[in-house]
C-alpha positions, -999 to +999 in steps of 0.1 A: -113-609-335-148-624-334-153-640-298-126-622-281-148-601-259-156-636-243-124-654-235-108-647-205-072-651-192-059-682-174-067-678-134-090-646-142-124-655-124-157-650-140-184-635-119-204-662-119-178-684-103-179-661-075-211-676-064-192-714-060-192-722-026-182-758-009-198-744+023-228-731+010-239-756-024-271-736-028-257-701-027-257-697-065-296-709-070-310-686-044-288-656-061-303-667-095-339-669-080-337-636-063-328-619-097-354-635-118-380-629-088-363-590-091-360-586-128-402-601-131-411-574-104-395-548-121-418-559-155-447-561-137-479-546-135-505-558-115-489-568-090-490-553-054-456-532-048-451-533-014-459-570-004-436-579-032-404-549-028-406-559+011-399-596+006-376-586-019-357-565+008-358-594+031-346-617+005-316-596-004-306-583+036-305-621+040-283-629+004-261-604+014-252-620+048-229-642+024-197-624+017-197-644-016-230-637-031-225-595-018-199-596-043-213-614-068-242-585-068-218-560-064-202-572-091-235-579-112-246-539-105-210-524-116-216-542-151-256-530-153-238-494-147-210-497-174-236-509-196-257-480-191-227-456-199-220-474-228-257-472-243-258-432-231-227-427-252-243-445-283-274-426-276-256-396-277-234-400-303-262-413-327-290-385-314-315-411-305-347-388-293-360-413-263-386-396-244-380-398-206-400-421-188 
């Protein structure tokens, strides 16, 4: 059924919402800006590593102080990982020759 991958069953919580926090209204932007500020490191190359991994470090010992936002990026890394599986498997199963890196 087209679009079934992206409903989700009355009272089941989407990651996402994990990050909504009456305490704490700001929780979910500084989680967002940490991953774009992660995700542009990662695709970058002139950029000096270890002024920009250390305040990266700092940035996520301090996220992760939140109970909320620890889970949301535990959460976050356990569907990079599946995803990874599931592209290996294709890989495999289609013998796609990538070099290794």
């Amino acid at each position: 059924m087209p679009g079934r991958a992206h409903r989700r069953n009355e009272g089941e919580q989407g990651i996402s919402e994990l990050l909504v926090d009456e305490k704490d209204p700001d929780l979910k932007s500084r989680v967002d800006d940490y991953r774009i500020r992660n995700y542009r490191l990662q695709q970058s190359e002139n950029v000096d590593l270890y002024d920009a991994v250390d305040s990266l470090e700092r940035d996520s010992y301090a996220l992760r102080k939140s109970e909320k936002a620890n889970a949301y990026l535990e959460a976050e890394l356990e569907v990079c990982k599946m995803v990874q599986k599931v592209q290996d498997c294709i890989s495999e199963a289609i013998r796609i020759g990538v070099p290794e890196i």
